[in-house]
VOBA-1610 file (N, C-alpha, C; in pm, whole numbers, padded with zeros to 5 digits, always signed):
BEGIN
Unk+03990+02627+03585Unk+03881+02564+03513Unk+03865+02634+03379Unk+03876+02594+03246Unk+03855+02628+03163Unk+03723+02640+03104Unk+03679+02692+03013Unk+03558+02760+02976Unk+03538+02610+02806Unk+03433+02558+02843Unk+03428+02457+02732Unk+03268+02473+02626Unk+03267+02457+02487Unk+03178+02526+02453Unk+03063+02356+02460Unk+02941+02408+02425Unk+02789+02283+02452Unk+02870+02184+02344Unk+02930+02198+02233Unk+02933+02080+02142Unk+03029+01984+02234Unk+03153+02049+02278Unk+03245+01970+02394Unk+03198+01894+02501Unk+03115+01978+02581Unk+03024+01900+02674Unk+02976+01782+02640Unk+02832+01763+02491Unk+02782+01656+02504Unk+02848+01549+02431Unk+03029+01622+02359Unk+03090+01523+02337Unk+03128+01437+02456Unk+03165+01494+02553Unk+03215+01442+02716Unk+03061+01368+02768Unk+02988+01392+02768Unk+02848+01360+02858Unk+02807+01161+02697Unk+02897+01203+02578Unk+02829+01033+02528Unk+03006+00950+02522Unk+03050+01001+02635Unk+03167+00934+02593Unk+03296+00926+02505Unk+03213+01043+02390Unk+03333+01045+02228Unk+03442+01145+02267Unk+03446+01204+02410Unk+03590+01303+02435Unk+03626+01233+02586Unk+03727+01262+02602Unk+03782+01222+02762Unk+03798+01335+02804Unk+03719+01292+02941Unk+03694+01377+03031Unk+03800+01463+03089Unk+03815+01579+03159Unk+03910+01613+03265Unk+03972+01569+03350Unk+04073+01588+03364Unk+04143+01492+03478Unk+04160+01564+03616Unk+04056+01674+03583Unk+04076+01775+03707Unk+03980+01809+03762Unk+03840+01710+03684Unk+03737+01749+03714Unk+03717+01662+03821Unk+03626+01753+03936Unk+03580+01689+04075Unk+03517+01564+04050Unk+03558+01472+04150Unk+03452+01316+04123Unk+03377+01356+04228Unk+03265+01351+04227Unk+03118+01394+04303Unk+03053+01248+04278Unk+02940+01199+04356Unk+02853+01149+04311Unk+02721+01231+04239Unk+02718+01283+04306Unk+02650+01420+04298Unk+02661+01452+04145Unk+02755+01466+04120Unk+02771+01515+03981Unk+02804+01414+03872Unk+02848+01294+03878Unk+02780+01204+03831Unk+02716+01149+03783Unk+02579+01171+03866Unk+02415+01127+03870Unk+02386+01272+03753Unk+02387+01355+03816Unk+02360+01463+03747Unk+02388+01445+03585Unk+02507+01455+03552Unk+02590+01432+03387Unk+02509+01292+03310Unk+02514+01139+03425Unk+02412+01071+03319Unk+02259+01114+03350Unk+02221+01200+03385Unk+02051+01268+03364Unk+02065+01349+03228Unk+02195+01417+03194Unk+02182+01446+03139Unk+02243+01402+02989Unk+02341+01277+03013Unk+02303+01224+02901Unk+02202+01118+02873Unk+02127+01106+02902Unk+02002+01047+02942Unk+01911+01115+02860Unk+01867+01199+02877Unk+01754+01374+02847Unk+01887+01409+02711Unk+01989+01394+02676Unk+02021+01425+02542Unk+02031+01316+02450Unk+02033+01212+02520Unk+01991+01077+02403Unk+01848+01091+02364Unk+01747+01096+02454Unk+01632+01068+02409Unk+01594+01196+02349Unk+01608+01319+02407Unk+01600+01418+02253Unk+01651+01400+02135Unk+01784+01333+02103Unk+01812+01326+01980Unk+01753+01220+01970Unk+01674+01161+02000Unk+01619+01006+01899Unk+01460+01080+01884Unk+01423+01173+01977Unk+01304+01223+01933Unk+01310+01312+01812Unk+01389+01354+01786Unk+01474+01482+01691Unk+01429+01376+01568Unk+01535+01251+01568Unk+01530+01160+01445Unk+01409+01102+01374Unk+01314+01118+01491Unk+01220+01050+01493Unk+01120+01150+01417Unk+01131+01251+01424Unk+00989+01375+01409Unk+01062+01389+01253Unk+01208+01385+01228Unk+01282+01413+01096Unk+01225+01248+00990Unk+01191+01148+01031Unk+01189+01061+00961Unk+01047+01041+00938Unk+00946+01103+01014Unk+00810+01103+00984Unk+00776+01209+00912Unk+00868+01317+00905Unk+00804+01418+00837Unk+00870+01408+00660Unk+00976+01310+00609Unk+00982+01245+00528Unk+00917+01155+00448Unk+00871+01084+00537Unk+00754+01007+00495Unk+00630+01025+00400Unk+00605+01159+00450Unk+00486+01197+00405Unk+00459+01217+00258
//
């Protein structure tokens, strides 16, 4: 198992890298990965969101 850094991950977790081909298919883990791209979409749109109001002003 190789050691992968956070930018790799949530490239793998929105789709823009292909995944491992060695990585375990779980459901389990699965469920888990879209929670968490789930909880990193909606932070980054909250991110965009707090950046475009505080422009505004």
């Amino acid at each position: 198992m190789k050691k992968e850094g956070i930018w790799n991950q949530i490239l793998t977790y929105f789709y823009l890298r292909k995944r491992d081909a060695d990585a375990p298919k779980n459901t389990n883990i699965f469920l888990m990965h879209g929670m968490n791209r789930l909880s990193l979409f909606i932070f980054l749109v909250g991110i965009i969101v707090m950046i475009i109001r505080l422009l505004k002003r």
